[in-house]
VEXDREN-2710 file (C-alpha; in Angstrom, 1 decimal):
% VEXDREN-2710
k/r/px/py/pz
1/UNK/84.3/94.9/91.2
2/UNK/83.2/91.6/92.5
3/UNK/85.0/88.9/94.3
4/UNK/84.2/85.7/96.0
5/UNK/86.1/83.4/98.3
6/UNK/88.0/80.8/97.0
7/UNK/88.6/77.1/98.4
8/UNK/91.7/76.4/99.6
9/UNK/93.4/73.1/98.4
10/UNK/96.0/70.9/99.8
11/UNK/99.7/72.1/100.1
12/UNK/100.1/74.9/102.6
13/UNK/98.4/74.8/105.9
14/UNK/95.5/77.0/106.0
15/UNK/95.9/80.7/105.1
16/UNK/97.6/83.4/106.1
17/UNK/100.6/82.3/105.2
18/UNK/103.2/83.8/107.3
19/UNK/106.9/84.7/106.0
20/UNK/109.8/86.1/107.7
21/UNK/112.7/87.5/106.7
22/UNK/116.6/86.8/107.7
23/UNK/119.5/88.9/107.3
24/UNK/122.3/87.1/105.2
25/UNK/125.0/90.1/105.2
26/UNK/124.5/94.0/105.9
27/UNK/123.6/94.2/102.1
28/UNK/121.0/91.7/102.0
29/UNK/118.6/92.2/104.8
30/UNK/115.1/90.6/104.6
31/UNK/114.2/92.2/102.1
32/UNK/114.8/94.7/98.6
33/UNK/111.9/96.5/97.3
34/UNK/113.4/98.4/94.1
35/UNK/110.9/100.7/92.5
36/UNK/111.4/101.6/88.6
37/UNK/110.2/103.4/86.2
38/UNK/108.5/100.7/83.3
39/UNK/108.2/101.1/79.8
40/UNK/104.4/100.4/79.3
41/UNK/105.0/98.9/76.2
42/UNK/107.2/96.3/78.2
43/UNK/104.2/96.1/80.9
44/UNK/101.8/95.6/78.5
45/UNK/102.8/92.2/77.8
46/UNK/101.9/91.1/80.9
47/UNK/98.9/92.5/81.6
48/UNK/95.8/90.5/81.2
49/UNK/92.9/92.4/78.3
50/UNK/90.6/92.8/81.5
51/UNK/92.4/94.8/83.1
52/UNK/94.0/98.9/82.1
53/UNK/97.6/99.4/82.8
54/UNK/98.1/102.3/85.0
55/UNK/100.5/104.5/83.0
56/UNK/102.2/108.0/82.4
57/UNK/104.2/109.4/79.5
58/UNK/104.5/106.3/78.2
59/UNK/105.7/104.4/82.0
60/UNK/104.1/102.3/84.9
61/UNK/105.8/101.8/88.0
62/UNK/107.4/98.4/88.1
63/UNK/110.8/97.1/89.7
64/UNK/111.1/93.7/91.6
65/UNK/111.0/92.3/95.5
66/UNK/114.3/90.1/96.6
67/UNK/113.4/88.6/99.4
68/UNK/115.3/85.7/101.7
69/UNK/113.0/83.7/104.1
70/UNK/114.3/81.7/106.8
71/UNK/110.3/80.9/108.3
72/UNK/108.0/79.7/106.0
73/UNK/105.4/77.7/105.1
74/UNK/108.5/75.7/102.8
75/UNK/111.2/76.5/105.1
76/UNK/114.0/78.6/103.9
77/UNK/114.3/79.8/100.5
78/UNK/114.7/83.0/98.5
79/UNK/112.2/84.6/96.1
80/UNK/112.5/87.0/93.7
81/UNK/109.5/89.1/92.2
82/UNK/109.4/91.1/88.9
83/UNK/106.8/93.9/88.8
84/UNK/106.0/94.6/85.5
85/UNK/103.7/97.7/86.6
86/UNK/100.5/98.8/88.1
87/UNK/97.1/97.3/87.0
88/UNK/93.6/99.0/87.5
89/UNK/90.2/97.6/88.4
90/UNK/87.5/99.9/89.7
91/UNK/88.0/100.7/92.4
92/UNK/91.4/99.7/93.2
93/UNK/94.9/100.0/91.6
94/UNK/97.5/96.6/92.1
95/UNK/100.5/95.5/91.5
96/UNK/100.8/92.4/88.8
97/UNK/103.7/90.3/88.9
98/UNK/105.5/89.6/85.7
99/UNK/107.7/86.5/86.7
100/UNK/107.9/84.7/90.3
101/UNK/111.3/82.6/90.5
102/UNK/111.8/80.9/93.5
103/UNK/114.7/78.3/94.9
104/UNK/112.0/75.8/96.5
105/UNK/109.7/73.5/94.6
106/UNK/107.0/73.7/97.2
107/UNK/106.5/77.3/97.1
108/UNK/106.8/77.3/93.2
109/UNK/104.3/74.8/93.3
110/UNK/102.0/76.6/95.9
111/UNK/102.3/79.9/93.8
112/UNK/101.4/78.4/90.9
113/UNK/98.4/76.7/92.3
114/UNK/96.8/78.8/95.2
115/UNK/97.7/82.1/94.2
116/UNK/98.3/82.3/90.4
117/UNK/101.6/83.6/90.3
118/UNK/103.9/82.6/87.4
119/UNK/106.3/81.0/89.3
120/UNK/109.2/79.2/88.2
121/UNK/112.1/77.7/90.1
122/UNK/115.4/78.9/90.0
123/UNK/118.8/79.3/91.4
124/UNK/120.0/82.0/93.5
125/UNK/123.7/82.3/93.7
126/UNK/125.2/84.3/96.6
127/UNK/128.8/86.0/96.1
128/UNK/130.6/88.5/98.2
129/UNK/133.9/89.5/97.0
130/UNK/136.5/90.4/98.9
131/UNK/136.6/94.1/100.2
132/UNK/138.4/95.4/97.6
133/UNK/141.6/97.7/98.8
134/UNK/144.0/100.0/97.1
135/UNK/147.9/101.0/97.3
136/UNK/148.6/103.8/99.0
137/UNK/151.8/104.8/97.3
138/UNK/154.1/106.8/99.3
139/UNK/157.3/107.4/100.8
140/UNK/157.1/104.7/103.4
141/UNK/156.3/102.9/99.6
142/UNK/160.1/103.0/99.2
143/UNK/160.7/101.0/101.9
144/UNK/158.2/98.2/100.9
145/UNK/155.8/99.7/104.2
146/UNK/153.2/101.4/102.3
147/UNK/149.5/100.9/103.3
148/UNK/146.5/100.0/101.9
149/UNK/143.1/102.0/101.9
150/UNK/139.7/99.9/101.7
151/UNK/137.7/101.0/98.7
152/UNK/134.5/103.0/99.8
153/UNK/132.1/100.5/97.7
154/UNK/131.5/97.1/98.9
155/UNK/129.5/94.3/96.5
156/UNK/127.4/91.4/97.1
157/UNK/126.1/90.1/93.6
158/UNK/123.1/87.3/93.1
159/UNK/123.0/85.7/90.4
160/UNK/119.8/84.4/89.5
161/UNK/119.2/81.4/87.0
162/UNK/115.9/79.8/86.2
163/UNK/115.9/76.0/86.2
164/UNK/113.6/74.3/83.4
165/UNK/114.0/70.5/84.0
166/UNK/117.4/69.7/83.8
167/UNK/118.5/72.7/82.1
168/UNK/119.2/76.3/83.1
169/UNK/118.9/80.0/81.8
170/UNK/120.7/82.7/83.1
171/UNK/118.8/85.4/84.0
172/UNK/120.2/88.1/85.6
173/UNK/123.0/89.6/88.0
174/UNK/121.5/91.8/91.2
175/UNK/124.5/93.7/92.6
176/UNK/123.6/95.2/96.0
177/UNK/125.9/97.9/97.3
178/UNK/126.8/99.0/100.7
179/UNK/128.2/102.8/100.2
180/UNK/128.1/106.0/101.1
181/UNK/124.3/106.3/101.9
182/UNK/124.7/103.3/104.2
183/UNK/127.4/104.2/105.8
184/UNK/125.9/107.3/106.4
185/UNK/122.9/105.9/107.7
186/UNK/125.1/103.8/110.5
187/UNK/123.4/101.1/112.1
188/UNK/120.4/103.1/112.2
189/UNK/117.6/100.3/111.0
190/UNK/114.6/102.5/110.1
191/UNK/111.4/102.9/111.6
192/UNK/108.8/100.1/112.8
193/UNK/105.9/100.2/110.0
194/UNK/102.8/98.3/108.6
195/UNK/101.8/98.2/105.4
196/UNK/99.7/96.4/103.2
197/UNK/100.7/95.7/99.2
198/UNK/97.6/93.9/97.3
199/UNK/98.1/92.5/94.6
200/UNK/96.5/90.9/90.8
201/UNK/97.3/87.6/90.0
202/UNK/96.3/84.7/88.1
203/UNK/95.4/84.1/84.1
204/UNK/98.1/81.2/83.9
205/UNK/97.7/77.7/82.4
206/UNK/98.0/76.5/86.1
207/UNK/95.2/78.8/87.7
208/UNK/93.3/80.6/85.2
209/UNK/91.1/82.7/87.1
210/UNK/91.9/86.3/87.8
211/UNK/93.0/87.0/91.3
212/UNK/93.4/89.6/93.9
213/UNK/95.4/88.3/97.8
214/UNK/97.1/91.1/99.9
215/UNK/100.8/90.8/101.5
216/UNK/100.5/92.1/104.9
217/UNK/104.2/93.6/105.6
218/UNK/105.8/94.1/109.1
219/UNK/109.0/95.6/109.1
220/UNK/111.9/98.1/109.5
221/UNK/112.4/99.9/106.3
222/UNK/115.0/102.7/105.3
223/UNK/116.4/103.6/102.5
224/UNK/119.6/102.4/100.5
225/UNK/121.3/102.6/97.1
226/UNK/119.2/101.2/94.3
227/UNK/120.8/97.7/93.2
228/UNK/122.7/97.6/90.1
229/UNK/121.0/94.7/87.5
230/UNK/123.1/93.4/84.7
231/UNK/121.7/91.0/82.0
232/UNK/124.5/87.6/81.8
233/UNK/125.9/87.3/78.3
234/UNK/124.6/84.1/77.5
235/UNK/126.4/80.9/75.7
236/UNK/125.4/78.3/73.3
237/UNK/124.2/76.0/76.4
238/UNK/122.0/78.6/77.2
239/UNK/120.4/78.9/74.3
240/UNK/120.0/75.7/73.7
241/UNK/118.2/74.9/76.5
242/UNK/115.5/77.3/75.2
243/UNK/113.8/75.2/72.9
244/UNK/110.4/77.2/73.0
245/UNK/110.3/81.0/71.2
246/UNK/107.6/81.9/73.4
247/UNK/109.1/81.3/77.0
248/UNK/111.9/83.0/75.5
249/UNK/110.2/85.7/75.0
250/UNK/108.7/86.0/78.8
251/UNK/112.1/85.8/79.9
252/UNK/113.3/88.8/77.4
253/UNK/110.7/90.6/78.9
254/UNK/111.2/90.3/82.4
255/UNK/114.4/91.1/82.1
256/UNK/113.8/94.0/80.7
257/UNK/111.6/94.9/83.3
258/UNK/114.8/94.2/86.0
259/UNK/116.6/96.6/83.3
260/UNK/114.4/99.3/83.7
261/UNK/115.4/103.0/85.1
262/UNK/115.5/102.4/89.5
263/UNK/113.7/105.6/91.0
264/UNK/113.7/104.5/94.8
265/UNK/114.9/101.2/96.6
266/UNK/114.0/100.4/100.4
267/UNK/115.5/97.8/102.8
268/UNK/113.3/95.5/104.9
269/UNK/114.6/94.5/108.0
270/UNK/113.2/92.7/110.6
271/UNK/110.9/91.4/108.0
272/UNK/107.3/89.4/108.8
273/UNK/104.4/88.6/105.8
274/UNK/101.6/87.6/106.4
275/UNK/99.5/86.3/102.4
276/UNK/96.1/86.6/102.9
277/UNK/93.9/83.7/100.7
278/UNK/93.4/85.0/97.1
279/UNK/89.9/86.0/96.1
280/UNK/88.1/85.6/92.8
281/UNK/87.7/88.9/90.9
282/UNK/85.5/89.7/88.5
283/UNK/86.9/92.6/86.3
284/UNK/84.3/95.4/85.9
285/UNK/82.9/96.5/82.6
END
């Protein structure tokens, strides 16, 4: 495999690109890399000709990043990545993203341009319920003095919506729980690691070329409870706002790729990336 430097246009300063994470609540902390098992059929669709989907009984290893910046290149915004599997090129194995949404025009823009993502902006919408708590009947009950018990399970839910022009479609629901493994775990925030998670990119109307950049991660990880994702029924407005059969499509698919079986999820705390500048790559033969 071949690859040659790229010039770097206008937008972001000059590369790396350095993001860091912030922590919103104890469920949401820098950063949630969910790993999951992906239909290769689903994959599939994503993956460029040029390139062989790495794949086993019939599944790749997908899943998505949620990540919340607070330092970056276009300030604060969140970012969501859908993985729709793992992508070979001799002599390396990457990830390929299926759908980038972003709340943050400049880094949809950037994405789209310098690195070949298929970004697309969106809404992220933040909700955390209030601690749920149950009657504890008993005989002080009688006496209107009972107590309550907090539930064990805690919720914060993002709901992400992707913004075409004036219109939006819904799609999906991240539910990230704080339970028994975190409580477990205390305030215990995992050990200090590097790590390095490259990456194919590119083939899109708005960078065509075929791509490969790096992420370099800095961070505390540890392990939590995989995030529960749940599709939004949609309404007539939604639909509606879908006028083209093919994005619909993309969208079906990535969903289904946020749908897919969770086999591991990891918290990043702490969090510092650092995007190297894509490289051209020329897949072999």
């Amino acid at each position: 495999m071949e690859v040659e430097e790229r010039n770097v246009s206008s937008g972001y300063a000059k590369p790396p690109w350095i993001f860091k994470g912030r922590q919103v609540t104890s469920y949401y902390c820098g950063a949630l890399y969910q790993i999951h098992l992906v239909k290769a059929s689903t994959a599939r669709a994503f993956i460029p000709k040029e390139f062989r989907l790495v794949e086993a009984f019939g599944y790749t290893l997908g899943g998505f990043f949620l990540a919340s910046y607070d330092d970056s290149p276009a300030g604060v915004f969140d970012e969501l990545v859908m993985i729709a599997g793992i992508v070979w090129n001799p002599p390396t194995s990457c990830a390929w993203a299926a759908r980038v949404l972003v709340n943050s025009n400049e880094a949809c823009h950037h994405g789209r341009k310098e690195v070949g993502l298929p970004s697309q902006v969106a809404r992220f919408s933040k909700v955390i319920p209030k601690r749920k708590r149950e009657r504890a009947f008993g005989f002080l009950d009688t006496f209107g003095l009972g107590t309550t018990l907090s539930h064990p399970e805690d919720l914060m839910e993002v709901k992400v919506s992707e913004v075409d022009s004036a219109a939006s479609a819904n799609i999906c629901n991240i539910q990230i729980r704080s339970d028994e493994l975190e409580t477990k775990l205390g305030k215990w925030m995992g050990p200090a690691i590097k790590m390095s998670l490259p990456s194919f990119s590119g083939n899109t109307k708005f960078n065509p070329n075929l791509l490969k950049y790096s992420c370099h991660i800095h961070c505390r990880v540890r392990p939590v409870s995989p995030a529960v994702v749940s599709k939004p029924l949609e309404d007539e407005a939604d639909k509606n706002h879908t006028s083209q059969e093919s994005l619909e499509n993309e969208r079906r698919l990535s969903v289904a790729v946020m749908l897919s079986k969770p086999i591991i999820a990891l918290q990043f705390k702490d969090l510092t990336m650092q995007v190297e500048a894509p490289v051209v790559v020329h897949p072999s033969v």
